[in-house]
N, C-alpha and C positions, 0 to 999 in steps of 0.2 A: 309462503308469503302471507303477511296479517298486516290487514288495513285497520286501521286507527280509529276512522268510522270521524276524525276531527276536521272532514272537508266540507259538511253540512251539506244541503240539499244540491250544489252547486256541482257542473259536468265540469270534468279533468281529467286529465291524459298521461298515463304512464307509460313507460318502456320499459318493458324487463328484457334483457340480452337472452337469447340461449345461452344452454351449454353449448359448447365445440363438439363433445361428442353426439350430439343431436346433430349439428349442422355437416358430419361427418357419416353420416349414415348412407347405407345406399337407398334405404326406400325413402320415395318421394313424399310421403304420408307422413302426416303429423295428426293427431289429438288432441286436442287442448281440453280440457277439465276444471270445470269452476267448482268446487265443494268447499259448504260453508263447515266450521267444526262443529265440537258440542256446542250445543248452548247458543247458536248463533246464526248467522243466514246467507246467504250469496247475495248481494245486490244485483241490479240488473247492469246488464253487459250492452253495450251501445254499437259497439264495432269494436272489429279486432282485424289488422295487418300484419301478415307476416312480411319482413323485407329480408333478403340476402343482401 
């Protein structure tokens, strides 16, 4: 996923859907991983929901 960086200092809200095959797993455990690339930085993270 590559954010645009065109939403300026302002909070906003996305959904990214899983895969199915994540939502298909038997372990009840997920990881989530924020890694910014070369060259570039992670922003800060505010809250994060998982919903089935």
């Amino acid at each position: 996923m590559a954010l645009k960086g065109d939403k300026g200092d302002e909070f906003y809200s996305v959904d990214y859907p899983l895969p199915e095959v994540l939502l298909e797993r038997e372990s009840d455990k997920l990881e989530l991983r924020f890694e910014a690339g070369p060259e570039s930085l992670a922003g800060g993270i505010y809250g994060v929901r998982l919903l089935r």
